[in-house]
MOPAC internal coordinates of N, CA, C and O (Angstrom, degrees):
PM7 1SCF
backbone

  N    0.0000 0     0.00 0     0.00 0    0    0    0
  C    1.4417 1     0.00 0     0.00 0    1    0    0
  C    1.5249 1   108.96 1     0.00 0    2    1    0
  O    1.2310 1   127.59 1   -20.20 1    3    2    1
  N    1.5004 1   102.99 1   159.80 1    3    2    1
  C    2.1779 1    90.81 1  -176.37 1    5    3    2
  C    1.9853 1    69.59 1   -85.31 1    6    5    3
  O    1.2310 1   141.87 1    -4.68 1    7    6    5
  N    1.7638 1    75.14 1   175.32 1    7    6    5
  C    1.3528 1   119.01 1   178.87 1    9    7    6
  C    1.4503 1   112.60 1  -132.95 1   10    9    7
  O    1.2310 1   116.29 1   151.22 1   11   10    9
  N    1.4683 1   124.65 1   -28.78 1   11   10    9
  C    0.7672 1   119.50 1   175.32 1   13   11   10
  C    1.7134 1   120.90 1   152.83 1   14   13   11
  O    1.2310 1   111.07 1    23.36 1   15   14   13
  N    1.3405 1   134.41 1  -156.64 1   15   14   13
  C    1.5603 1   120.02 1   175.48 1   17   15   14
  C    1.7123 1    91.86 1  -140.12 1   18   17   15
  O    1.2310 1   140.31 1    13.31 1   19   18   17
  N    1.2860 1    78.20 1  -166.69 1   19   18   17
  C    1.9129 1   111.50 1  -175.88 1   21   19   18
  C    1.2203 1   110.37 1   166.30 1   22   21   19
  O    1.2310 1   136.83 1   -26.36 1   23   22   21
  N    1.5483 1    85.00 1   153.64 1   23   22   21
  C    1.9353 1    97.13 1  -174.98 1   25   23   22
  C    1.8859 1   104.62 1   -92.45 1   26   25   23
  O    1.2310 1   113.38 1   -35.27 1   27   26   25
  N    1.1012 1   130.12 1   144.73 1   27   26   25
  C    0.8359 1   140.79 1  -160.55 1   29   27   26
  C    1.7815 1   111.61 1  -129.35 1   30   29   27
  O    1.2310 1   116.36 1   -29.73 1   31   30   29
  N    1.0975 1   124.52 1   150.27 1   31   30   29
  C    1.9111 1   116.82 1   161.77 1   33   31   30
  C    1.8229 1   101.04 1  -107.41 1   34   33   31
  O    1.2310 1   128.93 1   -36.48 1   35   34   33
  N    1.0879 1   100.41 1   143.52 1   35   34   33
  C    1.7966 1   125.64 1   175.54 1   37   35   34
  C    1.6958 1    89.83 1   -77.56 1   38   37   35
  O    1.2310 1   124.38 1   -14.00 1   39   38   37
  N    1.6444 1   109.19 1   166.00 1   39   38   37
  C    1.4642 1   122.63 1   153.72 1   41   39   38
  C    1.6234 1   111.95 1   -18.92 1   42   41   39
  O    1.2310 1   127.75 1   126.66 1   43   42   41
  N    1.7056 1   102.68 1   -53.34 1   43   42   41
  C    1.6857 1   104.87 1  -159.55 1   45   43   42
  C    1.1686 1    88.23 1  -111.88 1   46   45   43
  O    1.2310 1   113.40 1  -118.77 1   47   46   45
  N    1.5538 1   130.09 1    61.23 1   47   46   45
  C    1.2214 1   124.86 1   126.52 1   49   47   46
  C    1.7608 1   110.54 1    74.66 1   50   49   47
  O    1.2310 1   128.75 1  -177.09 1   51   50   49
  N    1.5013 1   100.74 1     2.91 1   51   50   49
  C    1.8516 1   111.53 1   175.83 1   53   51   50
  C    1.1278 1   119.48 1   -77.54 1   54   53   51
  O    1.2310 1   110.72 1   -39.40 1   55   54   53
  N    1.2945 1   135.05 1   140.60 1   55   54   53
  C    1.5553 1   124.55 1  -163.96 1   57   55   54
  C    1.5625 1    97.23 1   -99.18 1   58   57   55
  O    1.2310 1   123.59 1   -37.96 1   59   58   57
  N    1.1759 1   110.72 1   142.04 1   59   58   57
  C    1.8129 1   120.29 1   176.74 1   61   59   58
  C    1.7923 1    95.58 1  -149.07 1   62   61   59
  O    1.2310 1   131.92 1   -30.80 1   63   62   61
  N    1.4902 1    94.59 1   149.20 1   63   62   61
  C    1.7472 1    96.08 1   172.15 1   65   63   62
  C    1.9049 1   106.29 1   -86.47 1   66   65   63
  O    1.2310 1   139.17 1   -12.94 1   67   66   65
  N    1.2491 1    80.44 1   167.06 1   67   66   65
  C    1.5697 1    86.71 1  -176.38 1   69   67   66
  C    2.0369 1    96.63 1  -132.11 1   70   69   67
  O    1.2310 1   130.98 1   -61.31 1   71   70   69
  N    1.7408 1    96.42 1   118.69 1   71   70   69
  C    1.6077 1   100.19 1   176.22 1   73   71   70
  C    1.9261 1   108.99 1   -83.46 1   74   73   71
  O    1.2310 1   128.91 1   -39.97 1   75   74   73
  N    1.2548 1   100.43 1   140.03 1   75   74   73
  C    1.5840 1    88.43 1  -175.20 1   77   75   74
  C    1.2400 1    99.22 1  -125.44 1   78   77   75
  O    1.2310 1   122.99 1   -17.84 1   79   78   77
  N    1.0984 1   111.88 1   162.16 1   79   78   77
  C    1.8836 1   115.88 1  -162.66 1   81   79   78
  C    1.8711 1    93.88 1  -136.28 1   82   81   79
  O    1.2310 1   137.31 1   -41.78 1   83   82   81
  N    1.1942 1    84.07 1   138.22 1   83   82   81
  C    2.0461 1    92.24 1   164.84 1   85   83   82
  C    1.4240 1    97.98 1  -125.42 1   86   85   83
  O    1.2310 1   135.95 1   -55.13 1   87   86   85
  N    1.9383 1    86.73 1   124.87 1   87   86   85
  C    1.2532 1   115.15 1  -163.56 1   89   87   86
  C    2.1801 1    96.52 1  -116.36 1   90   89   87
  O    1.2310 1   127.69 1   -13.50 1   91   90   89
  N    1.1485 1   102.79 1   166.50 1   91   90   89
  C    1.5398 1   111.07 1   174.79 1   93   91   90
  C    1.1001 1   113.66 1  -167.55 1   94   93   91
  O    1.2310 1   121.02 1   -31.87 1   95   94   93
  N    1.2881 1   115.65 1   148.13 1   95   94   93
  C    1.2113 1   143.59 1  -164.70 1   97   95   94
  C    1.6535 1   134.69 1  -125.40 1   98   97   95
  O    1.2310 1    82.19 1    13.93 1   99   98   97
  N    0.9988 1   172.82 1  -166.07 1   99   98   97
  C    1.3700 1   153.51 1   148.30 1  101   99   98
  C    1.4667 1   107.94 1   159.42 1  102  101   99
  O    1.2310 1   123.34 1   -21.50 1  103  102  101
  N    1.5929 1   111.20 1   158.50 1  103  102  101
  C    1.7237 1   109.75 1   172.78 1  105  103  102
  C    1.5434 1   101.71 1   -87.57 1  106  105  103
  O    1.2310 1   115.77 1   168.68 1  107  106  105
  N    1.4830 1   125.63 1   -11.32 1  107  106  105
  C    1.6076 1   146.92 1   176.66 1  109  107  106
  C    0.7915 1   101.70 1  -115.77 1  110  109  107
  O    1.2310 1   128.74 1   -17.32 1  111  110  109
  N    1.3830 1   100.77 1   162.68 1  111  110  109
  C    1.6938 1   132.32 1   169.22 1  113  111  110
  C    2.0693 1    86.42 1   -75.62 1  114  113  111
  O    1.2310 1   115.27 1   129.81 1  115  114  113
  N    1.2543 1   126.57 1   -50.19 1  115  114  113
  C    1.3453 1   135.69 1  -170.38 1  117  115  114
  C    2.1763 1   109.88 1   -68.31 1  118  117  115
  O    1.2310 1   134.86 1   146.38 1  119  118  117
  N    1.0503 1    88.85 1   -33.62 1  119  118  117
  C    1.3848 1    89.24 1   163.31 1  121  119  118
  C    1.7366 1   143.69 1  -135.13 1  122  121  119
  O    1.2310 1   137.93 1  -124.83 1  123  122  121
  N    1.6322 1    82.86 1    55.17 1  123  122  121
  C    1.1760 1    87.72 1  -179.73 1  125  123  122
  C    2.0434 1   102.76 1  -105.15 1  126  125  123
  O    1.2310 1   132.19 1   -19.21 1  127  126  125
  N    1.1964 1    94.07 1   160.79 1  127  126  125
  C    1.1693 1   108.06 1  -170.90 1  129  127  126
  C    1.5507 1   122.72 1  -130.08 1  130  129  127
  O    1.2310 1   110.02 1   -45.30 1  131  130  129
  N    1.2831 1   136.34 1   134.70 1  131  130  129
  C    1.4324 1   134.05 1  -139.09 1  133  131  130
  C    1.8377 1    88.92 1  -119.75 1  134  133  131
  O    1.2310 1   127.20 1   -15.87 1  135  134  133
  N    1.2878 1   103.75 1   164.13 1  135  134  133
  C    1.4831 1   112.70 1  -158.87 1  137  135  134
  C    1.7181 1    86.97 1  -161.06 1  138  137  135
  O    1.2310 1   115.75 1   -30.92 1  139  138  137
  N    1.6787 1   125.67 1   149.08 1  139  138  137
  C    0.9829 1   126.35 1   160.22 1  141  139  138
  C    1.6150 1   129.76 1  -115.83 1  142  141  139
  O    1.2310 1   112.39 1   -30.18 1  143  142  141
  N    1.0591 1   131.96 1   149.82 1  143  142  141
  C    1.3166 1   143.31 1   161.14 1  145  143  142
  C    1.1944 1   158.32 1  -154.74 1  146  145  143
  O    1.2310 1   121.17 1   -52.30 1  147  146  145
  N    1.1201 1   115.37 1   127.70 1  147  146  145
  C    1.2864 1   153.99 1  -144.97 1  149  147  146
  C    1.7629 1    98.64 1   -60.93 1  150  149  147
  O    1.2310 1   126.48 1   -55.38 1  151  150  149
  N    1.3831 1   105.14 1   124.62 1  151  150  149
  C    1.9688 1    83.51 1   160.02 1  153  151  150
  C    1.6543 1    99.45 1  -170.39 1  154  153  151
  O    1.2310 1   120.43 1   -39.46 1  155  154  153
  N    1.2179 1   116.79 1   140.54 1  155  154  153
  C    1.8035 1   108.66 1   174.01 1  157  155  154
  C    1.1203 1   126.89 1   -81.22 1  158  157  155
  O    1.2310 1   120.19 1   -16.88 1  159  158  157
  N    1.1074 1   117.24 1   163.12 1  159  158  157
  C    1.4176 1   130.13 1  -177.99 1  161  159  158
  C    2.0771 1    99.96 1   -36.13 1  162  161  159
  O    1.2310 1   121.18 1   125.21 1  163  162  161
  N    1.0041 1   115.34 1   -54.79 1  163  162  161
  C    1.4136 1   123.89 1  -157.36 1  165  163  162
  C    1.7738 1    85.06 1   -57.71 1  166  165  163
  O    1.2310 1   114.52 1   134.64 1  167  166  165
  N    1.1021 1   127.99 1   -45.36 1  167  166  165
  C    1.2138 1   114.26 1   166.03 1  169  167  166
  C    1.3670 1   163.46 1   -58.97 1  170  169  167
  O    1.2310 1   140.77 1   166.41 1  171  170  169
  N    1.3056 1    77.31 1   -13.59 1  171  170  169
  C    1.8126 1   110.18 1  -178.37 1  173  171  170
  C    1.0949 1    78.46 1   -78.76 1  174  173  171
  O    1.2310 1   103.97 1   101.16 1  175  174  173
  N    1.1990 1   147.14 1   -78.84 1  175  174  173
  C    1.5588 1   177.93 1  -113.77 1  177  175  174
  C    1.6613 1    84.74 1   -83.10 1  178  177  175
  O    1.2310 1   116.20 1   106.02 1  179  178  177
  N    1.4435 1   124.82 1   -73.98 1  179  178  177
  C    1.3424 1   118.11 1  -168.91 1  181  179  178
  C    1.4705 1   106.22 1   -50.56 1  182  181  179
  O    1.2310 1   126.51 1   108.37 1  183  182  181
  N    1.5284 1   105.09 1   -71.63 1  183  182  181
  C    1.5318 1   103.80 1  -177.96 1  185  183  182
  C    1.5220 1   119.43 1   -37.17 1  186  185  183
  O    1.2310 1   121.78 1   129.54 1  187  186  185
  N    0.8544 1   114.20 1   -50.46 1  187  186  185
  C    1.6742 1    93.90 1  -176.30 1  189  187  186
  C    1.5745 1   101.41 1   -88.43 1  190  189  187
  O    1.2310 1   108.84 1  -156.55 1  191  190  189
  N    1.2781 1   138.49 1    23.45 1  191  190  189
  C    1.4272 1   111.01 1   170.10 1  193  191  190
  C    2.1876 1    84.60 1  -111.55 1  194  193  191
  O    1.2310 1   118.92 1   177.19 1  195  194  193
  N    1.3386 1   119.67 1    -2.81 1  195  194  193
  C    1.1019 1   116.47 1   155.53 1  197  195  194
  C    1.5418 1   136.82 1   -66.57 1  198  197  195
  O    1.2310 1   128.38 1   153.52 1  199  198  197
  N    1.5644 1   101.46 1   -26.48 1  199  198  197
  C    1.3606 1   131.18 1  -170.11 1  201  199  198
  C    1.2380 1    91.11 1   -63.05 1  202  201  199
  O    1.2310 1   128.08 1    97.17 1  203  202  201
  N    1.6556 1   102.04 1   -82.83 1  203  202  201
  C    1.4934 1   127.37 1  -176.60 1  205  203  202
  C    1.4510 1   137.38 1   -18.30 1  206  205  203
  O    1.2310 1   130.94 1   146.37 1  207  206  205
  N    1.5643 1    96.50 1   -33.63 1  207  206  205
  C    1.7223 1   133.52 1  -176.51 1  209  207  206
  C    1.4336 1    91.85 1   -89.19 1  210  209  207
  O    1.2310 1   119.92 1   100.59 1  211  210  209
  N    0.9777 1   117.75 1   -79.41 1  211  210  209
  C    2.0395 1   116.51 1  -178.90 1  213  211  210
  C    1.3718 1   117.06 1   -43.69 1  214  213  211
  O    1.2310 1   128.90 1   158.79 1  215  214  213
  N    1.4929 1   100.46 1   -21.21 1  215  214  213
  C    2.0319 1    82.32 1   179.98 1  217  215  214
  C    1.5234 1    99.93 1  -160.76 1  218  217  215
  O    1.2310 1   120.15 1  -114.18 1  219  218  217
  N    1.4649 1   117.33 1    65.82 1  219  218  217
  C    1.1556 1   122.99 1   159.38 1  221  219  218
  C    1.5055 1   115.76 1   -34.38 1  222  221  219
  O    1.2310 1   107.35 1   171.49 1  223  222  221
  N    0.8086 1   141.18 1    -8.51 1  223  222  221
  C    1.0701 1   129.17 1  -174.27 1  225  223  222
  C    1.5226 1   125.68 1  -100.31 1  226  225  223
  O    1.2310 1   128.57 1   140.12 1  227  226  225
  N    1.4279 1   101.11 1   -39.88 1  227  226  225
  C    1.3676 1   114.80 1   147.34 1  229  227  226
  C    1.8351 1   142.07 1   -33.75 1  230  229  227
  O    1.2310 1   121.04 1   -69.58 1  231  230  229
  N    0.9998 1   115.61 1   110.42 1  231  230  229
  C    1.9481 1   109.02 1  -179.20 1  233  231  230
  C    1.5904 1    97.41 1   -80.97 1  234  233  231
  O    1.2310 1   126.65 1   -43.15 1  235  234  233
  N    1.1303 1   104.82 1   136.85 1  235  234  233
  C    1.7938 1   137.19 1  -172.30 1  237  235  234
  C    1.6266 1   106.60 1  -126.92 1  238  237  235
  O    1.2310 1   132.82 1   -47.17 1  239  238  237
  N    1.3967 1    92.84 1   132.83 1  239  238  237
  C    2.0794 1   103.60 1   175.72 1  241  239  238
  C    1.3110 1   108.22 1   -57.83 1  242  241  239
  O    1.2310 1   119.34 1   -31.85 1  243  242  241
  N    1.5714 1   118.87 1   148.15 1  243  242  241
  C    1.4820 1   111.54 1   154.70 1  245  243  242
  C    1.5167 1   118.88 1   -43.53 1  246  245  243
  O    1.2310 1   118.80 1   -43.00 1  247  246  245
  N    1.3724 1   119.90 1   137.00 1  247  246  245
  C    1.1086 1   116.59 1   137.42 1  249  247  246
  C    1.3332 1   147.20 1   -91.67 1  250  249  247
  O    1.2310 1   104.50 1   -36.86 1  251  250  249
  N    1.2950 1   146.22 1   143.14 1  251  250  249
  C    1.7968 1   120.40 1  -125.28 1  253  251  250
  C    1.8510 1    70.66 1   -95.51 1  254  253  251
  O    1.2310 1   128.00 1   -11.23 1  255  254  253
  N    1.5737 1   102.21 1   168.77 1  255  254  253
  C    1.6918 1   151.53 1  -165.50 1  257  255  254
  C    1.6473 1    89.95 1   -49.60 1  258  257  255
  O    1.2310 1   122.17 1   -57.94 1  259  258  257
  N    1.1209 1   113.45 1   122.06 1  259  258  257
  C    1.6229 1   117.56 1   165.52 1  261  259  258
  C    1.5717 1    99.07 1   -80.15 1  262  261  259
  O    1.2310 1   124.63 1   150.49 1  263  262  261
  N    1.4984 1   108.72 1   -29.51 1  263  262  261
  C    1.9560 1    98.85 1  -168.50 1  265  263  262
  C    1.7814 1   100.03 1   -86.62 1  266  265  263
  O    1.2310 1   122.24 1   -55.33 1  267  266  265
  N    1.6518 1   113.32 1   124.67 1  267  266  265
  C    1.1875 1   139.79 1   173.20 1  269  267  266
  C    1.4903 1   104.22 1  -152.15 1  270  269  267
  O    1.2310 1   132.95 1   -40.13 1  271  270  269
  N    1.6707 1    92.57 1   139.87 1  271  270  269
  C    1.6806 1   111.43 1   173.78 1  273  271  270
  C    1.5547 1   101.65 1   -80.18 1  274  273  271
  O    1.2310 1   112.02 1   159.11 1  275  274  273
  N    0.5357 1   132.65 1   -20.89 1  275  274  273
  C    2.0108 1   129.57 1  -155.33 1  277  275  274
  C    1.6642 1   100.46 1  -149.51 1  278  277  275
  O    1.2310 1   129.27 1  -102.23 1  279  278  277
  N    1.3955 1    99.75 1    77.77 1  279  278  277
  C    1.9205 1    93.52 1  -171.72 1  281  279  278
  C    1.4505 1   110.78 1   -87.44 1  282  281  279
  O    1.2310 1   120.64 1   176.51 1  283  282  281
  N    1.1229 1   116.37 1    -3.49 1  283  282  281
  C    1.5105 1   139.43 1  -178.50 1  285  283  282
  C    1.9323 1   105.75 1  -109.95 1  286  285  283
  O    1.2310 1   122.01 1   171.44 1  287  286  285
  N    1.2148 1   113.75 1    -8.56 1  287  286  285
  C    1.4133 1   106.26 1   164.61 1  289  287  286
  C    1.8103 1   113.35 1   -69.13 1  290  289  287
  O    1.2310 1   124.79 1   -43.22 1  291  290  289
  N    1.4117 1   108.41 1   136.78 1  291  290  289
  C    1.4923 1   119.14 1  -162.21 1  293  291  290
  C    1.9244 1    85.33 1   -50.25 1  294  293  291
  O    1.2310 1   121.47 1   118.73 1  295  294  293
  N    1.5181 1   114.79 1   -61.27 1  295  294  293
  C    1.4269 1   100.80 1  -166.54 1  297  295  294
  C    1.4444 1   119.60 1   -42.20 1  298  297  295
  O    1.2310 1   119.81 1   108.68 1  299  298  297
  N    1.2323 1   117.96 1   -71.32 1  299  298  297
  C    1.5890 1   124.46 1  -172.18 1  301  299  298
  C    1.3691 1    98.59 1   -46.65 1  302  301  299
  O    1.2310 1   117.18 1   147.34 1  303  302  301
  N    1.5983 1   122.98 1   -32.66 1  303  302  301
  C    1.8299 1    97.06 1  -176.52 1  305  303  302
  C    1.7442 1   119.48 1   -82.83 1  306  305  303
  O    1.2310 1   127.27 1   174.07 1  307  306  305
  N    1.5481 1   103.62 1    -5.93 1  307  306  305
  C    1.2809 1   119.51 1   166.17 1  309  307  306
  C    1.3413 1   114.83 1   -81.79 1  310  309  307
  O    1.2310 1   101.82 1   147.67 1  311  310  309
  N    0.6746 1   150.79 1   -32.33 1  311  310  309
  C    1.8374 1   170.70 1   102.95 1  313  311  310
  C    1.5903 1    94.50 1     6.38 1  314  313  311
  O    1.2310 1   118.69 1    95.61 1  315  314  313
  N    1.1402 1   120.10 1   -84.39 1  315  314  313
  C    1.4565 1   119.09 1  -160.00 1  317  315  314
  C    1.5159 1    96.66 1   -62.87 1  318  317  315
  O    1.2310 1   120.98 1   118.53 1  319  318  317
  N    1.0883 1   115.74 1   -61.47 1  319  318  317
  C    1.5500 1   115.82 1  -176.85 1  321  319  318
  C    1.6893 1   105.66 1   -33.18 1  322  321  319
  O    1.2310 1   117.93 1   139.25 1  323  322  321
  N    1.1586 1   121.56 1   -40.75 1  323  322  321
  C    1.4227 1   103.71 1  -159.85 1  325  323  322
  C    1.6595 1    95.31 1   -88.37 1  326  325  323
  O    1.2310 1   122.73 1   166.06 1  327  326  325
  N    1.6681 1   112.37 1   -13.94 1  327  326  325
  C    1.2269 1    94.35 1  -163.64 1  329  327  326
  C    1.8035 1   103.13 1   -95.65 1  330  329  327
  O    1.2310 1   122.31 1   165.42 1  331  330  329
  N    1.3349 1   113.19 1   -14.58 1  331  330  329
  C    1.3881 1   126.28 1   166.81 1  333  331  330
  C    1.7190 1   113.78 1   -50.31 1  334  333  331
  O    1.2310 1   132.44 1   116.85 1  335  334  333
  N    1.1082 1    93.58 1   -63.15 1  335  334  333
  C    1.8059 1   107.53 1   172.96 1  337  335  334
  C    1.8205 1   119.68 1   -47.46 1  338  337  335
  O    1.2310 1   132.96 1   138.17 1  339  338  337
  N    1.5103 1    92.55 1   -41.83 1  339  338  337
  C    1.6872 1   106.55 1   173.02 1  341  339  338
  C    1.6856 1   105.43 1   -56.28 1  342  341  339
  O    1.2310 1   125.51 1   115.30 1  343  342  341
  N    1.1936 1   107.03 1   -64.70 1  343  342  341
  C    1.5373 1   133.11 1   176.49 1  345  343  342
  C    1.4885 1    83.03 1   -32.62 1  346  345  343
  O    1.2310 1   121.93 1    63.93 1  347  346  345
  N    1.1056 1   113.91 1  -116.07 1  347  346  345
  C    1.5408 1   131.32 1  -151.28 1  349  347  346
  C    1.7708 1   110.34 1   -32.88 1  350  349  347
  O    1.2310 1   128.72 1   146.56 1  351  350  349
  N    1.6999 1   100.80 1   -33.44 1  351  350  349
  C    1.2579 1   103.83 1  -169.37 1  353  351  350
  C    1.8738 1   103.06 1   -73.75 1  354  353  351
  O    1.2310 1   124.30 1   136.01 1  355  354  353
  N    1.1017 1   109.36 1   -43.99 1  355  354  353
  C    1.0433 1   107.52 1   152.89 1  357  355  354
  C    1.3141 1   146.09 1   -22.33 1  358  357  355
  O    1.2310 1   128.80 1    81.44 1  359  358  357
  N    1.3847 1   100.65 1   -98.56 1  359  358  357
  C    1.7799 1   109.08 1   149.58 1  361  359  358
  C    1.1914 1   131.55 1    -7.67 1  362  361  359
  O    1.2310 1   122.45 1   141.08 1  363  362  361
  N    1.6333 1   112.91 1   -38.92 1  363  362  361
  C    1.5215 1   112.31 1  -168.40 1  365  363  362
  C    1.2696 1   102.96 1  -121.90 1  366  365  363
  O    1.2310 1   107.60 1  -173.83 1  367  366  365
  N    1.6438 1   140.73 1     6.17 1  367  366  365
  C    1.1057 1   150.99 1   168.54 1  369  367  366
  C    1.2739 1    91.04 1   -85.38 1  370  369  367
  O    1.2310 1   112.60 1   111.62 1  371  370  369
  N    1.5899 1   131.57 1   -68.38 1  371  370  369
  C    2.0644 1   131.29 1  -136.94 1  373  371  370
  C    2.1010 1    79.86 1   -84.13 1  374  373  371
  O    1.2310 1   121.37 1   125.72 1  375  374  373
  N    1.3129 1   114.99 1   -54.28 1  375  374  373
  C    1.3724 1   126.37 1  -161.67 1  377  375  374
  C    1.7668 1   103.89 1  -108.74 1  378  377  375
  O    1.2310 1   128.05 1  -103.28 1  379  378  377
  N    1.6928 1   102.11 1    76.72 1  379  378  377
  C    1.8896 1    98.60 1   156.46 1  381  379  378
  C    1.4383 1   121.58 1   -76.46 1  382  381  379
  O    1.2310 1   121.94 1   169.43 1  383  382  381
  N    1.1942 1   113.89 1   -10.57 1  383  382  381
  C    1.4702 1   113.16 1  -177.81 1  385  383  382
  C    1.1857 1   116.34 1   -51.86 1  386  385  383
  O    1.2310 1   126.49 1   140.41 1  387  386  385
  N    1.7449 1   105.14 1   -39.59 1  387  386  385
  C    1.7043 1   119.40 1  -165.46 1  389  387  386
  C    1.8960 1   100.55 1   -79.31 1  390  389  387
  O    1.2310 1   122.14 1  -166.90 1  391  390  389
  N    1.2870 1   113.52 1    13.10 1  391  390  389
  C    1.3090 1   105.66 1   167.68 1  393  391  390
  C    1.3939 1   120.86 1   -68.39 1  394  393  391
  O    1.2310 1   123.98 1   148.27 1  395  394  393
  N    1.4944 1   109.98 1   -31.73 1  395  394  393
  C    1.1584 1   123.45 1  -178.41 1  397  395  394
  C    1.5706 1   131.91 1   -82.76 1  398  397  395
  O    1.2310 1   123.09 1   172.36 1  399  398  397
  N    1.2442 1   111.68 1    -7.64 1  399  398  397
  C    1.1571 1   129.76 1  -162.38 1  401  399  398
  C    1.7870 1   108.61 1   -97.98 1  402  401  399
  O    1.2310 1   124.90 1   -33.95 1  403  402  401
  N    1.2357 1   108.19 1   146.05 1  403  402  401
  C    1.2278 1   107.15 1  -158.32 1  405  403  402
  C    1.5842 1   125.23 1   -79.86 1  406  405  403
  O    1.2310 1   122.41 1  -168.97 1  407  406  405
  N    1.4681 1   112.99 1    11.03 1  407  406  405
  C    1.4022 1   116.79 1  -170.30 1  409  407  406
  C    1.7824 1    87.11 1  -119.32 1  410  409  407
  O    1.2310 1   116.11 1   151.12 1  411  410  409
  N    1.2973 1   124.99 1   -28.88 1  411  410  409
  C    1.3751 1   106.13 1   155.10 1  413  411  410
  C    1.4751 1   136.03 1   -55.20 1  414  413  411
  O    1.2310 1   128.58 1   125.69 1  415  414  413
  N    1.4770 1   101.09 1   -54.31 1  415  414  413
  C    1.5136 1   112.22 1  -177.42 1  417  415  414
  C    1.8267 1   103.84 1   -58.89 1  418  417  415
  O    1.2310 1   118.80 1   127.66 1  419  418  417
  N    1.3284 1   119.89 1   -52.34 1  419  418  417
  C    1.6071 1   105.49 1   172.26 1  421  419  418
  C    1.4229 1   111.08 1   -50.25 1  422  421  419
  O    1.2310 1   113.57 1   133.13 1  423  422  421
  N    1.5092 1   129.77 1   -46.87 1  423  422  421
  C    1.3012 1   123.59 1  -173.66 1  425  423  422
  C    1.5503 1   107.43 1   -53.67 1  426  425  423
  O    1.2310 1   114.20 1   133.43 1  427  426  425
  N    1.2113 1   128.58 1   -46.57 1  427  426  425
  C    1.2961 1   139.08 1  -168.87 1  429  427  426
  C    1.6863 1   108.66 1   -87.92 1  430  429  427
  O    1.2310 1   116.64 1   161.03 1  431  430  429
  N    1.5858 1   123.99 1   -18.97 1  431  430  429
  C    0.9105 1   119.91 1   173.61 1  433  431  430
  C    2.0930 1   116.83 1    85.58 1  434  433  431
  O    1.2310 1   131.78 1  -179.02 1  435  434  433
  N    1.2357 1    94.87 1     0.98 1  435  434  433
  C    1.6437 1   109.28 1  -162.13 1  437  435  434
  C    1.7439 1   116.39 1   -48.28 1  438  437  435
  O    1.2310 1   129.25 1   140.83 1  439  438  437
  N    1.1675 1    99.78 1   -39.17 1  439  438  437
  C    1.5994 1   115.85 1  -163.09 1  441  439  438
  C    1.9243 1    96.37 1   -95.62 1  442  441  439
  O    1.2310 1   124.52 1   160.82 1  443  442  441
  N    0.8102 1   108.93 1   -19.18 1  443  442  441
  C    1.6029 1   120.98 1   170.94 1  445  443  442
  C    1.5126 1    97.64 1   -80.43 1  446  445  443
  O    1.2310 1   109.35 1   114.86 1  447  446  445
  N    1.5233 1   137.56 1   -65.14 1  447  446  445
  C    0.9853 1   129.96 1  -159.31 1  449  447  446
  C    1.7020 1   107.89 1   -76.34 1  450  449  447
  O    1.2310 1   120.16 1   151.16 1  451  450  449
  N    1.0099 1   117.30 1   -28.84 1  451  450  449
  C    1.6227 1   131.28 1  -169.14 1  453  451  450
  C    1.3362 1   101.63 1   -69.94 1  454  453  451
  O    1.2310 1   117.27 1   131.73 1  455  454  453
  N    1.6587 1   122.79 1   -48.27 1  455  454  453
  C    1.1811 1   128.86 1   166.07 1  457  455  454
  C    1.7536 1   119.39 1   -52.36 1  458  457  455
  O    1.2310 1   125.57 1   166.32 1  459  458  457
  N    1.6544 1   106.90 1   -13.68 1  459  458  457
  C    1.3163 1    95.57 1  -161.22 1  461  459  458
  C    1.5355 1   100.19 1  -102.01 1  462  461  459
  O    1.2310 1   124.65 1   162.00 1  463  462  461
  N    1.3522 1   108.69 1   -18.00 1  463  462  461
  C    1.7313 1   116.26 1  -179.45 1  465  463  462
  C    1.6469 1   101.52 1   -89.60 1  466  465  463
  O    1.2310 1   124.97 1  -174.39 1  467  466  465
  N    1.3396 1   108.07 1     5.61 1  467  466  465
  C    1.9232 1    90.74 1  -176.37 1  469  467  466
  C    1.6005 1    91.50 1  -115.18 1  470  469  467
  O    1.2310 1   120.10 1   180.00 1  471  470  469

């Protein structure tokens, strides 16, 4: 699920927002445990144009407009945020298969975090 954003600096000190998602995990519904992460737009963007390539065959949600004048204006990052969250929520509601697949689980971090609670 998103959680929410923040502005962030790159290597060179450029400001970009960062969408963060709270994610969870568990062998229960009682012990599962939520973890967050961080990732930008340019990533959303990779992952699903990674998706797309692995399983043409598959139908995939829009993902909202990479082209914006003001990507750091509070609106558009409220905008993307809701439409980022749609995306993903999406994605993993119509297509659970891709839970398993290995350009999800890095996006989501899953097999990193699973390793870190065992």
């Amino acid at each position: 699920e998103m959680y929410g954003s923040s502005e962030q600096r790159d290597q060179h000190d450029e400001l970009y927002t960062e969408y963060v998602l709270r994610c969870r995990w568990g062998r229960s519904v009682d012990a599962t445990r939520p973890w967050l992460v961080g990732r930008r737009f340019s990533e959303f963007a990779a992952l699903d144009a990674s998706l797309r390539g692995a399983y043409p065959s598959l139908t995939f949600p829009a993902l909202p407009s990479s082209y914006v004048l003001f990507p750091l204006d509070p609106a558009v990052v409220e905008e993307r945020e809701a439409g980022l969250g749609a995306y993903l929520g999406a994605l993993l509601r119509d297509l659970p298969e891709l839970l398993k697949t290995r350009h999800v689980d890095e996006f989501l971090q899953v097999s990193a975090r699973i390793r870190e609670v065992h």
